[in-house]
Backbone as a chain_set.jsonl record, in Angstrom:
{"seq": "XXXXXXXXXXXXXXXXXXXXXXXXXXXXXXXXXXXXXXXXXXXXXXXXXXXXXXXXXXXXXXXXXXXXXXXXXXXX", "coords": {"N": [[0.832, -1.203, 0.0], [2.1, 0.892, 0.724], [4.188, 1.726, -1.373], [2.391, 2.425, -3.737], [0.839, 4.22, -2.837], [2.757, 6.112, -2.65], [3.233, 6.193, -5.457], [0.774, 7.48, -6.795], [1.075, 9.543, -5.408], [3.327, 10.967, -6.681], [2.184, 11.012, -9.31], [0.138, 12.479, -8.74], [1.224, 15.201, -8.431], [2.905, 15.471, -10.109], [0.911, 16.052, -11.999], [-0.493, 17.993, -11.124], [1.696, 20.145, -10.823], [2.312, 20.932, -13.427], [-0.427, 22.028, -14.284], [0.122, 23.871, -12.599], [1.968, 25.451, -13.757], [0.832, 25.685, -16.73], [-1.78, 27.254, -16.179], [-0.892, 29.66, -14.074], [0.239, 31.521, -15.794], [-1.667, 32.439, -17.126], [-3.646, 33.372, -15.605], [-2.812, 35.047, -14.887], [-2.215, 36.82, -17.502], [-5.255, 37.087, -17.603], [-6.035, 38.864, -15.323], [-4.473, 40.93, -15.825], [-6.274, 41.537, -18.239], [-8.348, 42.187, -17.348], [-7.387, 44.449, -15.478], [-6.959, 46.214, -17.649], [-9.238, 46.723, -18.798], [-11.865, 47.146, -17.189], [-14.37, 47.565, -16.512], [-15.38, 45.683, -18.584], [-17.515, 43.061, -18.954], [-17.009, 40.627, -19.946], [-14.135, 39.997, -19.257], [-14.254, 40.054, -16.877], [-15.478, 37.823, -16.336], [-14.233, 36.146, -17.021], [-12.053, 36.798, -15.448], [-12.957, 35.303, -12.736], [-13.453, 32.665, -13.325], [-10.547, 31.66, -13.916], [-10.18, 32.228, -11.468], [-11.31, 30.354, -9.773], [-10.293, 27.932, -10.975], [-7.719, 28.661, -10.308], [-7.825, 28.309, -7.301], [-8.523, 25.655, -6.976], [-5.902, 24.48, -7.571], [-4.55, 25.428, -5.76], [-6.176, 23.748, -3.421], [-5.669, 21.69, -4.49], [-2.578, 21.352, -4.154], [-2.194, 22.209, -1.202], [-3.663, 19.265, -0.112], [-2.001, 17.412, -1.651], [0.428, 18.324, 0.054], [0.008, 17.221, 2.248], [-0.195, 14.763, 1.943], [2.068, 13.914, 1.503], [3.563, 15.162, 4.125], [2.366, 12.311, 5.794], [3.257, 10.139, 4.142], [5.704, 10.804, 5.046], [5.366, 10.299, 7.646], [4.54, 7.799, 8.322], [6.776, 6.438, 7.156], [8.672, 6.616, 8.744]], "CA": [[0.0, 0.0, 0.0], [2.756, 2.433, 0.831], [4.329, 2.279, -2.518], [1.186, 2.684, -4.204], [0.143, 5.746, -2.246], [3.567, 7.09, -2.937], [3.407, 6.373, -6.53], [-0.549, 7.739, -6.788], [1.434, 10.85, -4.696], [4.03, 11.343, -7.543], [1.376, 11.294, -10.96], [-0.995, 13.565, -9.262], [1.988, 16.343, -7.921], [3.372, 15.805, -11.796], [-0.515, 16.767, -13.262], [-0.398, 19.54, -10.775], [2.892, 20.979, -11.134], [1.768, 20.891, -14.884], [-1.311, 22.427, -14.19], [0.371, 25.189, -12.127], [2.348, 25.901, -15.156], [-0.545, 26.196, -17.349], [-2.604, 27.928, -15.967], [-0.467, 30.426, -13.784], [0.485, 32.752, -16.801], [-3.319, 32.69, -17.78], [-4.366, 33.587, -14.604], [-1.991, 36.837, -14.555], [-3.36, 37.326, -18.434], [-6.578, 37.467, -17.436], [-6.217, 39.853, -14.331], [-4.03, 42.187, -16.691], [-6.574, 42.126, -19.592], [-9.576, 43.087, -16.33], [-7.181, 45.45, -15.155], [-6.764, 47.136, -18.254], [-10.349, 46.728, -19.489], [-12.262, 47.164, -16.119], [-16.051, 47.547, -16.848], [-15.718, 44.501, -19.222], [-18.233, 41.827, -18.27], [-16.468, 38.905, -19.795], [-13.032, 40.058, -18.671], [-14.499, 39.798, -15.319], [-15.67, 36.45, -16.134], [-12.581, 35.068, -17.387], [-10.858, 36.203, -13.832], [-13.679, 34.443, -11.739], [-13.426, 31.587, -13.828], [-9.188, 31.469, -13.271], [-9.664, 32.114, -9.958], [-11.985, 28.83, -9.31], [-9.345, 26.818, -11.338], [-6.671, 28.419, -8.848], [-8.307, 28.041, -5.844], [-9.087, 24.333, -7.136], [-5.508, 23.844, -7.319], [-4.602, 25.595, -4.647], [-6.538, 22.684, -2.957], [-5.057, 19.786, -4.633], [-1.124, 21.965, -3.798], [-2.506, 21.285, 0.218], [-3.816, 17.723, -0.001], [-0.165, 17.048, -1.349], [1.722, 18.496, 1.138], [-0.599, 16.595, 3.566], [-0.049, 13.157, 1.704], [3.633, 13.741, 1.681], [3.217, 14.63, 5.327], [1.316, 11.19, 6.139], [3.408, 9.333, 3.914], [7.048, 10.958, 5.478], [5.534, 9.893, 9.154], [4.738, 6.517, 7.476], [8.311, 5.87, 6.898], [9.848, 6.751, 9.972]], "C": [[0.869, 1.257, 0.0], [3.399, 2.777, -0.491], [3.324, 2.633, -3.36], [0.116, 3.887, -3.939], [1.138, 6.744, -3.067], [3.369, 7.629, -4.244], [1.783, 7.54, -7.203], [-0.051, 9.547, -6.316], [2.166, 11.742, -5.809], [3.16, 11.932, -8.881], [0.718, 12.001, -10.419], [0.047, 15.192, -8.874], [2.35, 16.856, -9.814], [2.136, 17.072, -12.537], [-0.691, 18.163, -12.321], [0.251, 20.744, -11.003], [2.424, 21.757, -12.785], [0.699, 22.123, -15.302], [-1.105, 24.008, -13.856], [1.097, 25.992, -13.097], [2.055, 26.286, -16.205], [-1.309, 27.439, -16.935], [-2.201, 29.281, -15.076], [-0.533, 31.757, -14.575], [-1.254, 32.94, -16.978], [-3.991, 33.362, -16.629], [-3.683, 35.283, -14.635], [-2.887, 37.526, -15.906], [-4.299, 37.715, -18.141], [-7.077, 38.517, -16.26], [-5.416, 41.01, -14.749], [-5.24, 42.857, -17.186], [-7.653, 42.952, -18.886], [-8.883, 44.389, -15.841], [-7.31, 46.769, -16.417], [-8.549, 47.458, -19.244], [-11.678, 46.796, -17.685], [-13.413, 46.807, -15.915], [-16.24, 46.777, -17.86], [-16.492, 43.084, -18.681], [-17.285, 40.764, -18.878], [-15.055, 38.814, -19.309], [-13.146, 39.61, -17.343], [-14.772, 38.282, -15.018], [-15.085, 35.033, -15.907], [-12.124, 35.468, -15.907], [-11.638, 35.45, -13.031], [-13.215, 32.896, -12.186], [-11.952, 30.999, -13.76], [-9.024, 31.475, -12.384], [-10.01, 30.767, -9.302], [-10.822, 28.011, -9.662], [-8.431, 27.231, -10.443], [-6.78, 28.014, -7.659], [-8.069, 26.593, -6.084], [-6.948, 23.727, -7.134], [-4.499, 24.063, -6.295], [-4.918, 24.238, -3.265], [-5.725, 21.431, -3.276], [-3.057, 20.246, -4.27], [-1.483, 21.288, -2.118], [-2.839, 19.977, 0.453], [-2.746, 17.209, -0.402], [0.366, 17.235, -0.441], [1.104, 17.531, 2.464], [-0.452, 15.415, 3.32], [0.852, 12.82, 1.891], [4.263, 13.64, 2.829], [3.085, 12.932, 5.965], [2.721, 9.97, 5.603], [5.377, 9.175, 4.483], [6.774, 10.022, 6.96], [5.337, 8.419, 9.106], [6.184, 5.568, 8.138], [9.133, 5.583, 7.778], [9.384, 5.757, 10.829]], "O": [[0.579, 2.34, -0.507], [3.291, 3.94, -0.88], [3.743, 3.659, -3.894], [-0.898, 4.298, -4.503], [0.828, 7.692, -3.789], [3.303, 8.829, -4.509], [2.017, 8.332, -8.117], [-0.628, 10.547, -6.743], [1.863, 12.923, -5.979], [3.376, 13.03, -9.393], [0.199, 12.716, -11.277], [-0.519, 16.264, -9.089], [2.183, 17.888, -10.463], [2.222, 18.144, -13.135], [-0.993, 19.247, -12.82], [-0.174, 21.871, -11.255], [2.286, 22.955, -13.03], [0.823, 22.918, -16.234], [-1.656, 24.993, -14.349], [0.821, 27.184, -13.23], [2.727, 27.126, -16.804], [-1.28, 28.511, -17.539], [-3.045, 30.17, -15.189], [-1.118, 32.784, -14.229], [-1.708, 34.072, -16.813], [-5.036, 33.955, -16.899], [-4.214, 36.369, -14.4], [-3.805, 38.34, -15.792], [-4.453, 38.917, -18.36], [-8.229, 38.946, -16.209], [-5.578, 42.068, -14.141], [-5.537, 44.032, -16.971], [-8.014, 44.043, -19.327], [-9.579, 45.4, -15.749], [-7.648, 47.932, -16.194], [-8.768, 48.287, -20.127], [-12.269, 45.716, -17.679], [-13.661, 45.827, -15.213], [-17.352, 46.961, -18.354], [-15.908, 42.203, -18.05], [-16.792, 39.988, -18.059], [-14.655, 37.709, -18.941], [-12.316, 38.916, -16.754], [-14.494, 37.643, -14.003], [-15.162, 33.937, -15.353], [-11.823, 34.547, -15.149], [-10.922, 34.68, -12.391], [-12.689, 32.106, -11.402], [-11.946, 29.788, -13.54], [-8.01, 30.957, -11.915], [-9.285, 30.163, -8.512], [-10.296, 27.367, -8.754], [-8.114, 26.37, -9.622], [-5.911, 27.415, -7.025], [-7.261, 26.153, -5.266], [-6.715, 22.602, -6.691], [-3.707, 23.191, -5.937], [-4.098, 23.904, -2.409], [-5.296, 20.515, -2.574], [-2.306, 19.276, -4.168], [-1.144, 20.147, -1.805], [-2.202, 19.464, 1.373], [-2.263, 16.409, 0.399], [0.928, 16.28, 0.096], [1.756, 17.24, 3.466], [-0.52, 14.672, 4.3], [1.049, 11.701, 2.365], [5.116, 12.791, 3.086], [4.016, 12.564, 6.682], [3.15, 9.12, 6.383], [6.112, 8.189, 4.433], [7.614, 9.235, 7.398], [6.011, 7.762, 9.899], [6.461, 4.692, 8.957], [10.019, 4.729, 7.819], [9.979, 5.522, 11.881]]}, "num_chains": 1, "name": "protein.A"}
């Protein structure tokens, strides 16, 4: 089970890391293009809509550090 957590620990940090890489720059894009466009409804939409996906992986960034946690006290 413990390698199997670990490994389960590794492919989803990868699709995150990934993710944070993605979607980072887009997230700044899109709080530029609101800054510079202000009273744009879909500008506004697009940052709500980047912010959910950050928040979201925001979330899955903490449930890592908490698996890695779990799986360091594991070991010892």
């Amino acid at each position: 089970k413990h390698v199997a957590s670990a490994e389960s620990v590794q492919v989803l940090s990868k699709n995150t890391e990934t993710c944070l890489q993605v979607y980072g720059p887009q997230v700044l894009s899109a709080c530029h293009t609101l800054f510079l466009h202000p009273s744009s409804k879909v500008a506004r939409e697009n940052v709500e809509v980047f912010m959910d996906v950050w928040k979201a992986l925001d979330q899955d960034v903490t449930a890592l550090a908490q698996e890695v946690s779990e799986l360091c006290r594991n070991a010892a």
